[in-house]
N, C-alpha and C positions, 0 to 999 in steps of 0.2 A: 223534216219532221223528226229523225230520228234523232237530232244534235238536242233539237229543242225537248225530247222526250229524256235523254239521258239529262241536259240541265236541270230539267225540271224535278229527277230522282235526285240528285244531288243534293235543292232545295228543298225536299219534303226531307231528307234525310237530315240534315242540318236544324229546320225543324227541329224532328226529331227527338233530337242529340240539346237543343236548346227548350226542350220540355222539361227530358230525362233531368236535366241541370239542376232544373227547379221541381223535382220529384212528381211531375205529371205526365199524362202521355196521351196520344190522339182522344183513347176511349175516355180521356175525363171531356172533352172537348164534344167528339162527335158521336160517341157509345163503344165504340170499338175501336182498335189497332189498325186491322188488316185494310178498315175500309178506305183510306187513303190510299194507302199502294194499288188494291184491286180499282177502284176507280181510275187513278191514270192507268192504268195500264190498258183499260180499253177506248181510250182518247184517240183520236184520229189524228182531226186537225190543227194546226197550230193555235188557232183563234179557239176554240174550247180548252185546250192545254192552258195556254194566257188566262182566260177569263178564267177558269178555275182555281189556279195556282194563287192567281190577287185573289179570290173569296179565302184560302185557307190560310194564306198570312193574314189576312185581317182575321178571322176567327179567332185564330192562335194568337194574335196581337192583343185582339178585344179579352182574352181569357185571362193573359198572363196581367192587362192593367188592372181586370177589375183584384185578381187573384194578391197582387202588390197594393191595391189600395184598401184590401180587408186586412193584408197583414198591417199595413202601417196604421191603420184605426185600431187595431187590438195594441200597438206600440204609443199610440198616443195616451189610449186612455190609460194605459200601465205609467205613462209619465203624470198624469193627473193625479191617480193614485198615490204615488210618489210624493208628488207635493204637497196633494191633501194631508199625506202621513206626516211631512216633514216638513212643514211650511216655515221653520223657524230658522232652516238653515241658507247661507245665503250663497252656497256657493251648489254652482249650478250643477258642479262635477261632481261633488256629494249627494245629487239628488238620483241624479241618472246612474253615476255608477254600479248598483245594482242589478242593473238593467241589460249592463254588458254591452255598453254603446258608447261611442265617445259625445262629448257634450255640441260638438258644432254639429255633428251628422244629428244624431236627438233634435237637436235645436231648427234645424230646417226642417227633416220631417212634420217635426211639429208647427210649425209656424204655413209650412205648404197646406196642413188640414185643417189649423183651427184659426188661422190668418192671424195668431199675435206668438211674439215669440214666449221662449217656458219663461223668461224674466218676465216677461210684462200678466202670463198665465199665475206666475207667483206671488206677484206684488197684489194681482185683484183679490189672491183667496186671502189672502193677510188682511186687504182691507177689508173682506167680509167679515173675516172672523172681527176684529178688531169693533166693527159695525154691533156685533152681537155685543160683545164686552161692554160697547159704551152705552150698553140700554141699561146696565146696572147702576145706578144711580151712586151706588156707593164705590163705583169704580176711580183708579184712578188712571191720568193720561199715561204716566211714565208706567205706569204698570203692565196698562196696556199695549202700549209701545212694543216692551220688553219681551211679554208674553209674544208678539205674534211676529218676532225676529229682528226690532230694532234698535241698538243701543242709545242711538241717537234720538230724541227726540223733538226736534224741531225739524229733522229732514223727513221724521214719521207725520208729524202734523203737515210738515207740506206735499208730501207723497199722499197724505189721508185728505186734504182740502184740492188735489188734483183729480182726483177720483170720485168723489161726492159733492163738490162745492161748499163744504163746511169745514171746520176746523176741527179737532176730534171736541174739544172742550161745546161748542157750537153742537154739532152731534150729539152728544151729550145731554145738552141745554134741553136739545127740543125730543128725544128719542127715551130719555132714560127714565123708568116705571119708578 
């Protein structure tokens, strides 16, 4: 019992040390510090040590995912914002740069929370906005295009007719006041 009692300090201690890592520590988990250590320390048998030791890695486990998956929600929507602000640029590395991230790590975070990646996140706000533009009756396609990041306009109209089933002109027809 005593090999298993020193292992077991080892692994609380390592813990620990993979809290402090990510600036937290027992007392954000269980209220306090100490009460990890005082608890094993009045453990007897090995079967209570074990059954204990698996409850506080999954606490500590359960802590740090949700703790990681609030941060990368505050990370995603800062990249929404991004492209809300800047939907006219087309390159991905210009959008996130500010952000202090590089574009593939951004890009999978994003894509593991909101299930499409920041391209396909880009091309939907373009076609919303685009959506508003062509209720203007006196708008025009190419204008539109241009306005919400496309030089080209025929691969705008077939990017806008894969998104909506319409063609922008089509949209237009039936949408614009």
């Amino acid at each position: 019992a005593t090999y298993v009692k020193s292992l077991s300090y080892s692994i609380i201690n390592i813990m620990q040390m993979i809290l402090l890592e990510k600036n937290e520590s027992f007392a954000g988990i269980f209220g306090n510090d100490t009460m990890v250590w005082d608890k094993l320390a009045r453990f007897e048998t090995i079967v209570d040590i074990k059954s204990w030791i698996f409850n506080i890695i999954e606490a500590v486990h359960s802590h740090l995912c949700k703790m990681d998956g609030n941060r990368y929600k505050s990370l995603v929507e800062d990249i929404k914002k991004m492209i809300d602000a800047n939907y006219t640029k087309n390159n991905i590395h210009d959008i996130v740069k500010p952000l202090y991230i590089s574009p593939s790590h951004a890009n999978r975070i994003f894509k593991q929370n909101t299930g499409k990646t920041i391209f396909e996140y880009l091309i939907q706000k373009r076609v919303e906005v685009a959506k508003k533009l062509l209720t203007d009756s006196q708008a025009k396609v190419y204008e539109v295009a241009q306005n919400v990041g496309y030089i080209n306009i025929s691969y705008f109209s077939s990017i806008f007719r894969e998104y909506t089933g319409l063609t922008p002109k089509q949209y237009m027809d039936r949408y614009a006041k």
